[in-house]
N, CA, C and O of each residue as an XYZ file, in Angstrom:
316
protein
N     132.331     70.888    103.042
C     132.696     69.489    102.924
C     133.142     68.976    104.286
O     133.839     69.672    105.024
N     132.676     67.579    104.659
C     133.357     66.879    105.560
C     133.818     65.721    105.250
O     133.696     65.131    104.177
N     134.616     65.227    106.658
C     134.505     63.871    106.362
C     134.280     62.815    107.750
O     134.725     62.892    108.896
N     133.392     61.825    107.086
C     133.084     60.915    108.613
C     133.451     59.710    108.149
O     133.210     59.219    107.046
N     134.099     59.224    109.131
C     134.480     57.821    109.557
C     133.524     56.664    109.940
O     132.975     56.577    111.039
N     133.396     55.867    109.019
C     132.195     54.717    109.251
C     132.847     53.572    109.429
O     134.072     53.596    109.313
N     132.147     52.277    109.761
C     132.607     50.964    109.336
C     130.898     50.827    108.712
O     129.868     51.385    109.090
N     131.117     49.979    107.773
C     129.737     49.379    106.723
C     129.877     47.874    106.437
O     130.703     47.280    105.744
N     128.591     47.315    107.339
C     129.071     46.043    107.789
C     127.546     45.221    106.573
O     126.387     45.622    106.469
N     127.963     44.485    106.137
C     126.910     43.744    104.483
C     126.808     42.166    105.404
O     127.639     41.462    105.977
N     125.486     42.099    105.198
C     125.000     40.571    105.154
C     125.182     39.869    103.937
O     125.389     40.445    102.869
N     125.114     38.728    104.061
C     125.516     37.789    103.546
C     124.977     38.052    101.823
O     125.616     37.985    100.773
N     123.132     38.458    102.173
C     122.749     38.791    100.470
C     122.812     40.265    100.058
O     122.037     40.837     99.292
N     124.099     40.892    100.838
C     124.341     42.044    100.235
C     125.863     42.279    100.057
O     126.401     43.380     99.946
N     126.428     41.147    100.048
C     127.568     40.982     99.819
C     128.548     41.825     98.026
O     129.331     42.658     97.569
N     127.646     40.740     97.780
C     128.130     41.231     96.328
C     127.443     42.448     95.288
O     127.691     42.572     94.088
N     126.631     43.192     96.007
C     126.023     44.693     95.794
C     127.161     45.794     95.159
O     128.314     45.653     95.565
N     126.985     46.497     94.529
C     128.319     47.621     93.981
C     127.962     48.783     95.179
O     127.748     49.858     94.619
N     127.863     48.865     96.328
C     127.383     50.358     97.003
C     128.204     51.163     97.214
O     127.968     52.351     97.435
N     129.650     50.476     97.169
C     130.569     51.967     97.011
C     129.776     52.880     95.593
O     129.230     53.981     95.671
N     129.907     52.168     94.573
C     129.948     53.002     93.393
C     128.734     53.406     93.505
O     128.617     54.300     92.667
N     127.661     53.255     94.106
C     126.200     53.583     94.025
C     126.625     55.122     94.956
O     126.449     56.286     94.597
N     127.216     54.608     96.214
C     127.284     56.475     96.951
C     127.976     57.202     95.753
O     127.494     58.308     95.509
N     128.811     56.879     95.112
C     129.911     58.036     94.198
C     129.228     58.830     93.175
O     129.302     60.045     92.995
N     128.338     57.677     92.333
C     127.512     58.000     91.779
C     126.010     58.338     92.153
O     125.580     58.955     91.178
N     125.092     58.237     93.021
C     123.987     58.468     93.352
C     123.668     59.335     94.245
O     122.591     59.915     94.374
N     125.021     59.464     95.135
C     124.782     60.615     96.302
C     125.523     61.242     96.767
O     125.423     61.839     97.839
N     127.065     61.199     95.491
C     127.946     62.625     95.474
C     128.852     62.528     96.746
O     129.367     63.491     97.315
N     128.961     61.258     97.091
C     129.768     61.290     98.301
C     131.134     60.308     98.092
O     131.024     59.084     98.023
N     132.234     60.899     98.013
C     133.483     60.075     98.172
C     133.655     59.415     98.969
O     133.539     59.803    100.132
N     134.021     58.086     98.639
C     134.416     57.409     99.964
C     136.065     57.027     99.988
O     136.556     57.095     98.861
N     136.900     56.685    100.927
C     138.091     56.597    101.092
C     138.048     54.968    101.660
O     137.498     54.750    102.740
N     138.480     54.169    101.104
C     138.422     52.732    101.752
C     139.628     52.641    102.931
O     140.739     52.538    102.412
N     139.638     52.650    103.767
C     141.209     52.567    104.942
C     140.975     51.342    105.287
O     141.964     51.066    105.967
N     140.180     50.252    105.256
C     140.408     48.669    105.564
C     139.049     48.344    105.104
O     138.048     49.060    105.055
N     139.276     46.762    104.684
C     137.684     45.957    104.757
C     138.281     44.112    104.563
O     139.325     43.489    104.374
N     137.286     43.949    104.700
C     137.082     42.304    105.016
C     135.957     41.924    104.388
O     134.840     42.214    104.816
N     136.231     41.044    103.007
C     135.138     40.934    102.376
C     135.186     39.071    101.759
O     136.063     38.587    101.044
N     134.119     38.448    102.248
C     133.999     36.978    101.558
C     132.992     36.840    101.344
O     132.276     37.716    101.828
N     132.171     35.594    100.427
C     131.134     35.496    100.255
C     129.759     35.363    101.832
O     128.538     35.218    101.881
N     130.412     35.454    102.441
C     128.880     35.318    103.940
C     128.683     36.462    104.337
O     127.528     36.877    104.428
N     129.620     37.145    104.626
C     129.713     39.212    104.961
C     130.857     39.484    104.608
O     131.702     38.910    103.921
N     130.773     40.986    105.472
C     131.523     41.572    104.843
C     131.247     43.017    105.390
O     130.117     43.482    105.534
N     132.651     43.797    105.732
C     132.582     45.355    106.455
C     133.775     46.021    105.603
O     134.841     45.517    105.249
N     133.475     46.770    105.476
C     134.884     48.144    105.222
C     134.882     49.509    106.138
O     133.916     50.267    106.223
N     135.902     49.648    106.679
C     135.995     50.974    107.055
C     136.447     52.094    106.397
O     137.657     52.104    106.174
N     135.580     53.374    105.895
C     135.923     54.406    105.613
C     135.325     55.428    105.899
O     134.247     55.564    106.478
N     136.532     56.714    105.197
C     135.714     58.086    105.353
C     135.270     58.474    104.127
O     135.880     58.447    103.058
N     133.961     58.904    104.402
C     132.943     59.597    103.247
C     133.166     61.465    103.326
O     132.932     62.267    104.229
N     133.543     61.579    102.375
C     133.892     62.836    102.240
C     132.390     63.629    101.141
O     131.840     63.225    100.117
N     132.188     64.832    101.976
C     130.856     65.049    100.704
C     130.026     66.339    101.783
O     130.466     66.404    102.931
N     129.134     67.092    101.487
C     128.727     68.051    101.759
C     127.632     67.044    103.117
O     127.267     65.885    102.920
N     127.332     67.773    104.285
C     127.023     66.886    105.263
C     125.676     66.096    104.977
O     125.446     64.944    105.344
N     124.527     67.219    104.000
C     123.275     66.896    103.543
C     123.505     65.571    102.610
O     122.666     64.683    102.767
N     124.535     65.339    101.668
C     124.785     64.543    100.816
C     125.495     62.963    102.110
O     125.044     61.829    101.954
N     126.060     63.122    102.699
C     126.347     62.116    103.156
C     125.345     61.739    104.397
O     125.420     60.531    104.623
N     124.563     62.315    105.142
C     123.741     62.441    105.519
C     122.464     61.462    105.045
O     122.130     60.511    105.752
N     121.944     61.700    104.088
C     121.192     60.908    103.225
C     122.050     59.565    102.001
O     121.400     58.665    101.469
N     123.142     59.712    101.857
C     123.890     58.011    101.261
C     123.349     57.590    103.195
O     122.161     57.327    103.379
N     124.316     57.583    104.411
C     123.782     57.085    105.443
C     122.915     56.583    105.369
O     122.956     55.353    105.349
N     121.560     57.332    105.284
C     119.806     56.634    105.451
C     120.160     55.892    104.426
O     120.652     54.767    104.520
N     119.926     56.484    103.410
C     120.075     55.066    102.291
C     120.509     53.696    102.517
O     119.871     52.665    102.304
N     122.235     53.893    103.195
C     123.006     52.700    103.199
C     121.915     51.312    104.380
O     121.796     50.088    104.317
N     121.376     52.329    105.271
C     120.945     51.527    106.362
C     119.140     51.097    105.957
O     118.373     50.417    106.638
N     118.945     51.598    104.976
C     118.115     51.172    104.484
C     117.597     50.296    103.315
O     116.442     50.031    102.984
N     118.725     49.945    102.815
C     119.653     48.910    102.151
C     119.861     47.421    102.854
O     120.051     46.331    102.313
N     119.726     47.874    104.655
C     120.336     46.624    105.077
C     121.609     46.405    105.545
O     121.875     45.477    106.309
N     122.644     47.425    105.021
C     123.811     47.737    105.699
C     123.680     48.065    107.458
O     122.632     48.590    107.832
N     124.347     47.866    108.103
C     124.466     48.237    109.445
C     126.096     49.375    108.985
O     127.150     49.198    108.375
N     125.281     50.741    109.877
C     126.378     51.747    109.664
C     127.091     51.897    111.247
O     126.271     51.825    112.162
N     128.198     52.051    111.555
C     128.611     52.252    112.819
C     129.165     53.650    112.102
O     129.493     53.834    110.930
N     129.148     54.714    113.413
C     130.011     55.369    112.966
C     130.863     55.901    113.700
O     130.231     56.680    114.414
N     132.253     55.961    114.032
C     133.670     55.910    114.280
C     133.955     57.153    114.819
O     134.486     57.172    115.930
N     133.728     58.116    114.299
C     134.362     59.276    114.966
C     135.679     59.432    114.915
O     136.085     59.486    113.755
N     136.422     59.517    115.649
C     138.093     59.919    115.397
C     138.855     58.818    115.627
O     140.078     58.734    115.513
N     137.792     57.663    116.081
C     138.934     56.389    116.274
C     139.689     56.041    115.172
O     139.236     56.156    114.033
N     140.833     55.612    115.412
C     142.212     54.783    114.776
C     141.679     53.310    114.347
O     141.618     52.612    115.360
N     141.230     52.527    113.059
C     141.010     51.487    113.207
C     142.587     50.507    113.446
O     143.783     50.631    113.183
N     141.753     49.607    114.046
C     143.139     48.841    114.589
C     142.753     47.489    113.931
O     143.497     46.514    114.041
């Protein structure tokens, strides 16, 4: 198990999408919400996805293939 630090940044017509619950359920990967900013035009959250690396690995492709823009964080402190 690991865990990586993302921010997951939603356009405007992917705003109101369920994709937390789609990784929990579809690709076995926990996510930990530590901040987000969400209104109807966009919208980002930062968290860590906790999950075997193959499993989060592929939610990733998924998410960005979805349309999400994934950054991913590394050990930074969000501020």
């Amino acid at each position: 198990m690991i865990d990586v630090r993302v921010k997951l940044t939603f356009p405007e017509d992917l705003v109101r999408r369920p994709f937390m619950a789609q990784l929990v359920r579809d690709h076995d990967v926990e996510p930990n919400i530590r901040r987000a900013n969400v209104d109807e035009h966009e919208g980002w959250i930062v968290c860590e996805l906790e999950g075997e690396p193959s499993k989060i690995e592929g939610a990733l492709a998924w998410l960005r293939e979805q349309g999400v823009r994934v950054d991913l964080l590394g050990d930074l402190v969000e501020s």
